[in-house]
VOGU-3710 file (C-alpha; in Angstrom, 3 decimals, decimal comma):
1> xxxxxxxxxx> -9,999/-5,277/17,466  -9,382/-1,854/18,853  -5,457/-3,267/20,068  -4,989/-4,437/16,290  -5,892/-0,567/14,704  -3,667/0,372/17,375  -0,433/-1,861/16,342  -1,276/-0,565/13,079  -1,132/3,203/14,222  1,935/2,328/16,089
11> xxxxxxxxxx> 3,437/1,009/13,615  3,073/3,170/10,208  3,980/6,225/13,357  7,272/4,309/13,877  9,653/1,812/11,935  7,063/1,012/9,182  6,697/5,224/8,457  9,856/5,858/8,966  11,119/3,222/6,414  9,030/4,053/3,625
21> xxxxxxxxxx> 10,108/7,854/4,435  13,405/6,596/3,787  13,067/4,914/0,902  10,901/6,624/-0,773  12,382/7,443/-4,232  13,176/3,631/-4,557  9,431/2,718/-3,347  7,749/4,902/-5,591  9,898/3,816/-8,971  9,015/-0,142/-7,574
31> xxxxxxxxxx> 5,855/0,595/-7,767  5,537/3,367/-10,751  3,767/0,312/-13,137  1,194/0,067/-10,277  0,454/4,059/-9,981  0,093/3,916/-13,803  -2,245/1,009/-14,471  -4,562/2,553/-11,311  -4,208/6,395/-12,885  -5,357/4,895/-16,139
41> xxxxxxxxxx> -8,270/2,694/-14,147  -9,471/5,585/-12,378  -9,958/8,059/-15,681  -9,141/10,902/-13,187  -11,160/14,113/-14,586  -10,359/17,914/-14,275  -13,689/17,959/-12,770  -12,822/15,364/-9,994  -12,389/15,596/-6,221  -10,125/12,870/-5,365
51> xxxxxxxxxx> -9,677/11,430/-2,064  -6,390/9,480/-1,578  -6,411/6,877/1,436  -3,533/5,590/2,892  -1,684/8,432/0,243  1,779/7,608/2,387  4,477/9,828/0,960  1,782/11,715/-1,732  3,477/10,154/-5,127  0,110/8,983/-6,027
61> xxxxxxxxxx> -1,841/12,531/-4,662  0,435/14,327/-6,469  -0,012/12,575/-10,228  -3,933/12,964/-9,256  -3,269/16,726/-8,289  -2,091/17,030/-11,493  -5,379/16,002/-12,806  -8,140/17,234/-11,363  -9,440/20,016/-9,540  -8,674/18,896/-6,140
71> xxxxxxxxxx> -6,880/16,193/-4,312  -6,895/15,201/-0,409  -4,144/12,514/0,563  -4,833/10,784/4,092  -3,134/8,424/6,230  -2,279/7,439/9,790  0,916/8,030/9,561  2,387/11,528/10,477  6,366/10,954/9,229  5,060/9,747/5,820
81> xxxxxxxxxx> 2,277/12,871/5,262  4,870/15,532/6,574  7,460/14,058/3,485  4,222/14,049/1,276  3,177/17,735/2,249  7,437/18,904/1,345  7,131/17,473/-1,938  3,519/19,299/-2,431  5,590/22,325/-1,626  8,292/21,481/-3,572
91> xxxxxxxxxx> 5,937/20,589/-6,847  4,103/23,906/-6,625  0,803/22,114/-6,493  -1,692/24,218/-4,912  -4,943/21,969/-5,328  -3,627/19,104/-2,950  -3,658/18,966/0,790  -2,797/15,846/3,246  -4,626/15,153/6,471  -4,141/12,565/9,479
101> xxxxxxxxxx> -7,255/10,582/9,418  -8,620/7,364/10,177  -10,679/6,348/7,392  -12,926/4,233/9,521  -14,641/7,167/11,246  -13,127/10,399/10,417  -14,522/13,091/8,028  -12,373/13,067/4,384  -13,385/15,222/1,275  -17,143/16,126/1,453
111> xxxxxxxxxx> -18,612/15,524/-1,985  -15,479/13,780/-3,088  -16,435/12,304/-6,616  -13,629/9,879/-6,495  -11,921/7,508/-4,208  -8,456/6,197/-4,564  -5,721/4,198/-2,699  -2,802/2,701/-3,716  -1,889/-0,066/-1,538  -3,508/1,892/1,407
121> xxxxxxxxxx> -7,140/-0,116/2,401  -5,360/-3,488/3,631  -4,941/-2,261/7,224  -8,165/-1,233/8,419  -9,754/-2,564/11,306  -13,178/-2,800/10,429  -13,164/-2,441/6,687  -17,112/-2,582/5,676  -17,255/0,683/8,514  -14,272/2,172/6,822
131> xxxxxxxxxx> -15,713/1,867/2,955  -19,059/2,858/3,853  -17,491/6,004/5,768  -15,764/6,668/2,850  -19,232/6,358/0,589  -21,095/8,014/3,176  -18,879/11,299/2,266  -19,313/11,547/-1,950  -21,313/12,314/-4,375  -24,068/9,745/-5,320
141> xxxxxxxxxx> -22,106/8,741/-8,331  -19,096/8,802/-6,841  -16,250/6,243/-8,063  -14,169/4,065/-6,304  -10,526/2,563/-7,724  -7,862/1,231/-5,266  -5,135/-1,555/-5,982  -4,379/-4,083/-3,426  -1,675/-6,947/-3,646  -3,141/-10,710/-4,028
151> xxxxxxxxxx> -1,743/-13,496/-2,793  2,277/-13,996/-0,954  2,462/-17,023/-3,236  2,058/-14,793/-6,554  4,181/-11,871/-5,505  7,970/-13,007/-6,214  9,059/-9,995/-3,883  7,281/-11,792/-1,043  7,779/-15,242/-1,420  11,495/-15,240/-3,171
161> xxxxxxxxxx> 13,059/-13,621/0,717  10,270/-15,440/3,127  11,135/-19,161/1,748  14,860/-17,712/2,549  13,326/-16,608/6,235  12,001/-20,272/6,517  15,272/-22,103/6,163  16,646/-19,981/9,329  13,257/-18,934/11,595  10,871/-22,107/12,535
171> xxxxxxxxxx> 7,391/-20,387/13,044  4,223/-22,840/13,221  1,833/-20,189/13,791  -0,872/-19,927/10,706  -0,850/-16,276/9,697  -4,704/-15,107/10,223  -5,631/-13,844/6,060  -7,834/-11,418/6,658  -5,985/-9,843/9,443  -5,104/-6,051/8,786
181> xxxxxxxxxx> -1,938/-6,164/6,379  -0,541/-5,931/3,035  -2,461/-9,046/1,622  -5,925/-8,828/3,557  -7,634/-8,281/0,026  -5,848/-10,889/-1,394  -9,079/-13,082/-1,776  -11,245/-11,465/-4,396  -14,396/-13,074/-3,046  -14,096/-11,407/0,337
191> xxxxxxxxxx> -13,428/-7,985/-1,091  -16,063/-8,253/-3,241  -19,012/-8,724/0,267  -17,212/-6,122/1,901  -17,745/-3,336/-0,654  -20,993/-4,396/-1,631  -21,931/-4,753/2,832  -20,583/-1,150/2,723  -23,359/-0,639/-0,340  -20,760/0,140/-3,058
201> xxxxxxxxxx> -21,901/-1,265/-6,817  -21,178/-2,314/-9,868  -17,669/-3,744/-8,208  -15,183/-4,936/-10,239  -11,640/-7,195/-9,800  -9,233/-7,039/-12,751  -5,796/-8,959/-12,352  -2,473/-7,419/-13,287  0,573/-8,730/-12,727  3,919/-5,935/-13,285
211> xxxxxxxxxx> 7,581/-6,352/-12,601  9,344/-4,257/-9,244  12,854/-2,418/-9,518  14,431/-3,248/-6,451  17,706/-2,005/-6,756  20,688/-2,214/-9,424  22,219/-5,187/-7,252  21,367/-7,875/-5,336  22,546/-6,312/-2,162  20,969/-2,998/-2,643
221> xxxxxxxxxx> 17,903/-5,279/-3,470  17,946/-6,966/-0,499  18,624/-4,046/1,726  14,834/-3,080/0,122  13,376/-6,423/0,890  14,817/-5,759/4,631  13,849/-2,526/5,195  10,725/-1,967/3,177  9,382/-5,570/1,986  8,108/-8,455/3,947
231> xxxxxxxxxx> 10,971/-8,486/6,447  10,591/-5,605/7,955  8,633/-6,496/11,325  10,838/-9,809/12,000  14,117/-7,898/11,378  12,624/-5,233/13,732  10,456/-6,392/15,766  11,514/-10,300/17,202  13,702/-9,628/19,480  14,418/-13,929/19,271
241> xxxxxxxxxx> 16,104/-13,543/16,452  20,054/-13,042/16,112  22,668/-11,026/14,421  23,808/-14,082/12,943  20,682/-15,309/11,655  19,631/-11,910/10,161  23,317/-11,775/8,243  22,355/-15,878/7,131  19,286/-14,233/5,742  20,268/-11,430/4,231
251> xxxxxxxxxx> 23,045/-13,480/2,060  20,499/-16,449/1,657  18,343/-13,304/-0,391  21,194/-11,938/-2,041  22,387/-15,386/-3,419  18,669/-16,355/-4,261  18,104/-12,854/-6,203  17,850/-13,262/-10,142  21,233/-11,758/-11,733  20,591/-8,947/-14,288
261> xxxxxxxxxx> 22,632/-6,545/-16,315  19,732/-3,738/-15,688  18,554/-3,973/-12,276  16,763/-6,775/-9,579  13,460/-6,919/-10,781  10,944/-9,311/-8,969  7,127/-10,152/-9,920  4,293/-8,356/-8,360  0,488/-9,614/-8,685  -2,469/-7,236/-7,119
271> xxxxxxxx> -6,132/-6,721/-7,849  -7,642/-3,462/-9,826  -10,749/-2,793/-7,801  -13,571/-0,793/-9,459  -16,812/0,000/-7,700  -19,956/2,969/-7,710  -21,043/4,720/-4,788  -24,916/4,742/-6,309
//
Protein backbone atom coordinates (compact mmCIF):
# COMPACT_ATOMS: atom_id res chain seq x y z
CA UNK A 1 0.00 0.00 0.00
CA UNK A 2 2.50 2.42 1.38
CA UNK A 3 4.90 1.67 -2.16
CA UNK A 4 1.62 2.54 -4.26
CA UNK A 5 1.09 6.33 -2.34
CA UNK A 6 4.63 6.46 -2.98
CA UNK A 7 4.59 5.87 -7.00
CA UNK A 8 1.89 8.26 -6.76
CA UNK A 9 4.08 10.97 -4.91
CA UNK A 10 6.78 10.15 -7.29
CA UNK A 11 5.02 10.56 -9.91
CA UNK A 12 2.70 13.87 -9.75
CA UNK A 13 6.68 15.24 -8.22
CA UNK A 14 8.05 14.22 -11.66
CA UNK A 15 6.78 13.61 -15.36
CA UNK A 16 3.04 13.54 -14.38
CA UNK A 17 3.58 17.36 -12.50
CA UNK A 18 5.67 18.47 -14.74
CA UNK A 19 3.33 17.73 -17.74
CA UNK A 20 0.30 19.19 -16.50
CA UNK A 21 2.66 22.32 -15.53
CA UNK A 22 3.27 22.40 -19.07
CA UNK A 23 0.19 22.22 -20.41
CA UNK A 24 -1.67 23.89 -18.38
CA UNK A 25 -3.59 26.56 -20.37
CA UNK A 26 -4.67 23.68 -22.78
CA UNK A 27 -5.70 21.39 -19.61
CA UNK A 28 -7.67 23.85 -17.97
CA UNK A 29 -9.80 25.04 -21.32
CA UNK A 30 -10.29 20.81 -21.82
CA UNK A 31 -11.69 20.71 -18.89
CA UNK A 32 -13.45 24.36 -18.38
CA UNK A 33 -17.20 22.42 -18.94
CA UNK A 34 -16.11 20.23 -15.96
CA UNK A 35 -14.97 23.29 -13.54
CA UNK A 36 -18.34 24.85 -14.50
CA UNK A 37 -20.89 22.09 -13.97
CA UNK A 38 -18.87 21.35 -10.35
CA UNK A 39 -18.82 25.43 -9.51
CA UNK A 40 -22.52 25.36 -10.20
CA UNK A 41 -22.91 21.83 -8.05
CA UNK A 42 -21.10 23.16 -5.24
CA UNK A 43 -23.30 26.66 -4.81
CA UNK A 44 -19.97 28.13 -3.50
CA UNK A 45 -21.07 30.98 -0.86
CA UNK A 46 -19.26 34.27 0.19
CA UNK A 47 -19.55 32.76 3.50
CA UNK A 48 -17.65 29.50 2.54
CA UNK A 49 -14.25 28.06 3.46
CA UNK A 50 -13.34 25.93 0.65
CA UNK A 51 -10.84 23.30 0.70
CA UNK A 52 -9.51 22.26 -2.77
CA UNK A 53 -7.83 18.65 -2.91
CA UNK A 54 -5.68 17.62 -5.44
CA UNK A 55 -6.13 21.73 -6.62
CA UNK A 56 -3.00 20.93 -9.23
CA UNK A 57 -2.23 24.16 -11.02
CA UNK A 58 -5.13 26.32 -8.78
CA UNK A 59 -7.64 27.00 -11.95
CA UNK A 60 -10.32 25.56 -9.89
CA UNK A 61 -9.00 27.44 -6.29
CA UNK A 62 -8.87 30.38 -8.02
CA UNK A 63 -12.74 30.52 -9.58
CA UNK A 64 -13.64 29.39 -5.78
CA UNK A 65 -11.36 32.31 -4.43
CA UNK A 66 -13.37 34.35 -6.31
CA UNK A 67 -16.31 33.24 -4.38
CA UNK A 68 -16.02 32.92 -1.06
CA UNK A 69 -14.25 34.10 1.81
CA UNK A 70 -11.43 31.78 1.75
CA UNK A 71 -9.92 29.09 -0.34
CA UNK A 72 -7.00 26.44 0.48
CA UNK A 73 -5.75 24.42 -2.69
CA UNK A 74 -3.68 21.14 -1.73
CA UNK A 75 -1.85 18.58 -3.51
CA UNK A 76 1.19 16.32 -3.53
CA UNK A 77 2.67 17.75 -6.05
CA UNK A 78 5.20 20.67 -5.51
CA UNK A 79 5.85 21.78 -9.52
CA UNK A 80 2.04 22.00 -10.01
CA UNK A 81 1.25 24.19 -6.49
CA UNK A 82 4.37 26.51 -7.14
CA UNK A 83 2.56 27.35 -10.94
CA UNK A 84 -0.78 27.53 -8.90
CA UNK A 85 0.68 29.94 -6.13
CA UNK A 86 2.28 32.45 -9.52
CA UNK A 87 -1.02 32.67 -10.91
CA UNK A 88 -2.55 33.52 -7.23
CA UNK A 89 0.02 36.25 -7.43
CA UNK A 90 -0.59 37.13 -10.70
CA UNK A 91 -4.68 37.28 -10.12
CA UNK A 92 -4.32 39.52 -7.08
CA UNK A 93 -6.30 37.10 -5.01
CA UNK A 94 -5.50 37.51 -1.49
CA UNK A 95 -8.06 34.96 0.16
CA UNK A 96 -6.37 31.77 -1.42
CA UNK A 97 -3.33 29.91 -0.27
CA UNK A 98 -1.86 26.35 -1.56
CA UNK A 99 -0.26 23.80 0.71
CA UNK A 100 1.66 20.34 0.14
CA UNK A 101 -0.46 17.89 1.91
CA UNK A 102 -1.47 14.45 1.93
CA UNK A 103 -5.05 14.35 2.36
CA UNK A 104 -4.99 11.00 4.03
CA UNK A 105 -3.45 12.25 7.29
CA UNK A 106 -2.43 15.77 7.13
CA UNK A 107 -4.22 18.80 8.70
CA UNK A 108 -6.25 21.01 5.72
CA UNK A 109 -8.62 24.02 6.52
CA UNK A 110 -9.95 23.74 10.14
CA UNK A 111 -13.67 24.45 10.04
CA UNK A 112 -13.66 24.28 6.29
CA UNK A 113 -17.49 24.41 5.36
CA UNK A 114 -16.83 23.02 1.98
CA UNK A 115 -14.88 20.38 0.24
CA UNK A 116 -13.97 20.32 -3.36
CA UNK A 117 -11.77 18.46 -5.95
CA UNK A 118 -11.72 18.41 -9.38
CA UNK A 119 -10.34 15.29 -10.65
CA UNK A 120 -8.05 15.17 -7.51
CA UNK A 121 -9.54 12.08 -4.98
CA UNK A 122 -8.74 9.10 -7.54
CA UNK A 123 -5.19 8.59 -6.23
CA UNK A 124 -5.38 8.09 -2.68
CA UNK A 125 -4.15 5.21 -0.99
CA UNK A 126 -6.54 4.54 1.53
CA UNK A 127 -9.52 6.58 0.49
CA UNK A 128 -12.25 5.92 3.45
CA UNK A 129 -8.95 7.34 5.86
CA UNK A 130 -8.50 10.15 3.44
CA UNK A 131 -12.47 11.31 3.31
CA UNK A 132 -12.97 10.88 6.85
CA UNK A 133 -9.68 13.07 7.47
CA UNK A 134 -11.09 15.42 5.37
CA UNK A 135 -14.67 15.32 7.46
CA UNK A 136 -12.88 15.05 10.56
CA UNK A 137 -11.58 18.83 9.80
CA UNK A 138 -15.20 20.87 8.94
CA UNK A 139 -17.90 22.13 10.20
CA UNK A 140 -20.77 19.69 11.14
CA UNK A 141 -22.66 20.73 8.09
CA UNK A 142 -20.00 20.86 6.04
CA UNK A 143 -20.48 19.98 2.15
CA UNK A 144 -18.73 17.85 0.01
CA UNK A 145 -18.68 18.17 -4.16
CA UNK A 146 -15.81 16.58 -6.21
CA UNK A 147 -16.00 15.25 -9.94
CA UNK A 148 -14.32 12.11 -10.85
CA UNK A 149 -14.13 10.48 -14.44
CA UNK A 150 -16.30 7.08 -14.93
CA UNK A 151 -15.49 4.51 -16.91
CA UNK A 152 -12.25 4.26 -19.95
CA UNK A 153 -14.99 2.79 -22.12
CA UNK A 154 -17.23 6.12 -21.87
CA UNK A 155 -14.47 8.66 -22.09
CA UNK A 156 -13.64 8.99 -26.01
CA UNK A 157 -10.27 10.75 -24.91
CA UNK A 158 -9.30 7.45 -23.27
CA UNK A 159 -10.45 4.83 -25.29
CA UNK A 160 -10.17 6.59 -28.99
CA UNK A 161 -5.72 6.57 -28.39
CA UNK A 162 -5.59 3.19 -26.04
CA UNK A 163 -7.48 0.89 -28.80
CA UNK A 164 -4.63 2.71 -31.09
CA UNK A 165 -1.95 1.55 -28.15
CA UNK A 166 -3.47 -2.03 -28.50
CA UNK A 167 -2.81 -2.59 -32.17
CA UNK A 168 1.11 -1.90 -31.42
CA UNK A 169 1.73 -2.92 -27.39
CA UNK A 170 0.41 -6.66 -26.43
CA UNK A 171 -0.25 -6.33 -22.59
CA UNK A 172 -2.34 -9.30 -20.90
CA UNK A 173 -2.16 -7.93 -17.56
CA UNK A 174 -5.90 -6.97 -16.13
CA UNK A 175 -5.59 -3.40 -14.91
CA UNK A 176 -6.59 -3.64 -10.98
CA UNK A 177 -10.07 -0.88 -10.97
CA UNK A 178 -9.85 0.34 -7.88
CA UNK A 179 -6.19 0.86 -7.89
CA UNK A 180 -5.15 4.61 -7.22
CA UNK A 181 -5.70 6.44 -10.71
CA UNK A 182 -7.75 8.54 -12.85
CA UNK A 183 -10.78 6.06 -13.00
CA UNK A 184 -10.73 4.46 -9.37
CA UNK A 185 -14.28 6.12 -8.80
CA UNK A 186 -15.43 5.02 -11.88
CA UNK A 187 -17.94 2.51 -10.20
CA UNK A 188 -20.61 4.54 -8.50
CA UNK A 189 -21.46 1.74 -6.10
CA UNK A 190 -18.00 1.67 -4.57
CA UNK A 191 -17.81 5.40 -4.12
CA UNK A 192 -20.91 5.50 -2.68
CA UNK A 193 -19.52 2.72 0.72
CA UNK A 194 -16.52 4.63 0.83
CA UNK A 195 -18.02 8.04 1.66
CA UNK A 196 -20.67 6.76 3.65
CA UNK A 197 -17.52 4.16 5.70
CA UNK A 198 -15.86 7.61 6.07
CA UNK A 199 -19.54 8.75 7.67
CA UNK A 200 -20.34 11.33 4.94
CA UNK A 201 -24.42 11.59 4.12
CA UNK A 202 -26.93 12.29 2.09
CA UNK A 203 -24.37 11.21 -0.97
CA UNK A 204 -25.26 11.77 -4.22
CA UNK A 205 -23.95 10.56 -8.05
CA UNK A 206 -25.22 12.67 -10.95
CA UNK A 207 -23.89 11.74 -14.56
CA UNK A 208 -22.63 14.33 -17.01
CA UNK A 209 -21.16 13.74 -19.97
CA UNK A 210 -19.19 17.22 -21.79
CA UNK A 211 -17.05 17.49 -24.85
CA UNK A 212 -12.79 18.17 -24.39
CA UNK A 213 -10.81 20.76 -26.66
CA UNK A 214 -7.80 19.04 -27.38
CA UNK A 215 -6.14 21.07 -29.72
CA UNK A 216 -7.02 22.89 -33.18
CA UNK A 217 -5.43 19.76 -35.06
CA UNK A 218 -5.08 16.37 -34.88
CA UNK A 219 -1.41 16.53 -34.21
CA UNK A 220 -1.52 19.16 -31.61
CA UNK A 221 -4.34 16.82 -30.25
CA UNK A 222 -2.38 14.03 -30.07
CA UNK A 223 0.69 15.65 -28.69
CA UNK A 224 -2.11 16.24 -25.57
CA UNK A 225 -3.19 12.68 -25.53
CA UNK A 226 0.78 11.88 -25.28
CA UNK A 227 1.81 14.12 -22.90
CA UNK A 228 -1.15 14.72 -20.65
CA UNK A 229 -3.88 11.87 -21.43
CA UNK A 230 -3.75 8.19 -20.97
CA UNK A 231 -0.35 7.74 -22.61
CA UNK A 232 1.62 9.39 -20.58
CA UNK A 233 3.22 6.58 -18.24
CA UNK A 234 3.78 4.02 -21.31
CA UNK A 235 5.38 6.77 -23.47
CA UNK A 236 7.46 7.56 -20.32
CA UNK A 237 7.78 5.08 -18.34
CA UNK A 238 8.25 1.37 -20.45
CA UNK A 239 11.36 1.44 -21.30
CA UNK A 240 10.19 -1.93 -23.81
CA UNK A 241 8.76 0.14 -25.96
CA UNK A 242 10.47 1.73 -29.20
CA UNK A 243 10.92 4.89 -31.09
CA UNK A 244 9.28 3.27 -33.83
CA UNK A 245 6.37 2.03 -32.11
CA UNK A 246 5.70 5.34 -30.24
CA UNK A 247 5.87 7.28 -33.91
CA UNK A 248 3.23 4.07 -35.20
CA UNK A 249 1.16 5.32 -32.34
CA UNK A 250 1.23 8.65 -32.45
CA UNK A 251 0.09 8.62 -36.36
CA UNK A 252 -2.35 5.64 -35.60
CA UNK A 253 -4.08 8.70 -33.08
CA UNK A 254 -3.69 11.35 -35.43
CA UNK A 255 -5.35 9.37 -38.35
CA UNK A 256 -8.08 7.98 -35.88
CA UNK A 257 -8.86 11.71 -34.52
CA UNK A 258 -12.37 13.12 -35.73
CA UNK A 259 -11.64 16.00 -38.45
CA UNK A 260 -13.19 19.40 -37.51
CA UNK A 261 -13.17 22.90 -38.85
CA UNK A 262 -13.13 24.25 -35.00
CA UNK A 263 -10.92 22.17 -33.02
CA UNK A 264 -10.40 18.09 -31.85
CA UNK A 265 -12.98 17.68 -29.50
CA UNK A 266 -13.39 14.16 -27.82
CA UNK A 267 -16.22 12.91 -25.25
CA UNK A 268 -15.69 12.99 -21.58
CA UNK A 269 -18.12 11.10 -19.00
CA UNK A 270 -17.47 11.63 -14.99
CA UNK A 271 -19.62 11.47 -11.90
CA UNK A 272 -20.95 14.76 -9.85
CA UNK A 273 -20.51 13.60 -6.29
CA UNK A 274 -22.58 15.34 -3.57
CA UNK A 275 -22.38 14.37 0.07
CA UNK A 276 -22.94 16.09 4.00
CA UNK A 277 -20.48 15.95 6.59
CA UNK A 278 -23.54 15.68 9.40
Amino acid sequence: MLEINQNQKEFWNGPGGEAWVTGQETLDSAMRPVTDVLLKAADVKSTDRVTDIGCGTGETTLEIARHAASALGVDVSAPMLALAKERAEQAGLSNVQFEQRDVQTEELQADATLAMSRFGVMFFEDSVAAFANIRRQMVSDGRLCFACWKTPRENTWVSLPMSIVRQHVQDDTPPDPHAPGPFAFADDTRVRSILEEAGWKDVELNPVEFDMAWGESPEAAAHGLIERGPLRRIFVGDPSISEETKQAIIKGIQDALPPSDGGIFLKGAIWIVTAKAG
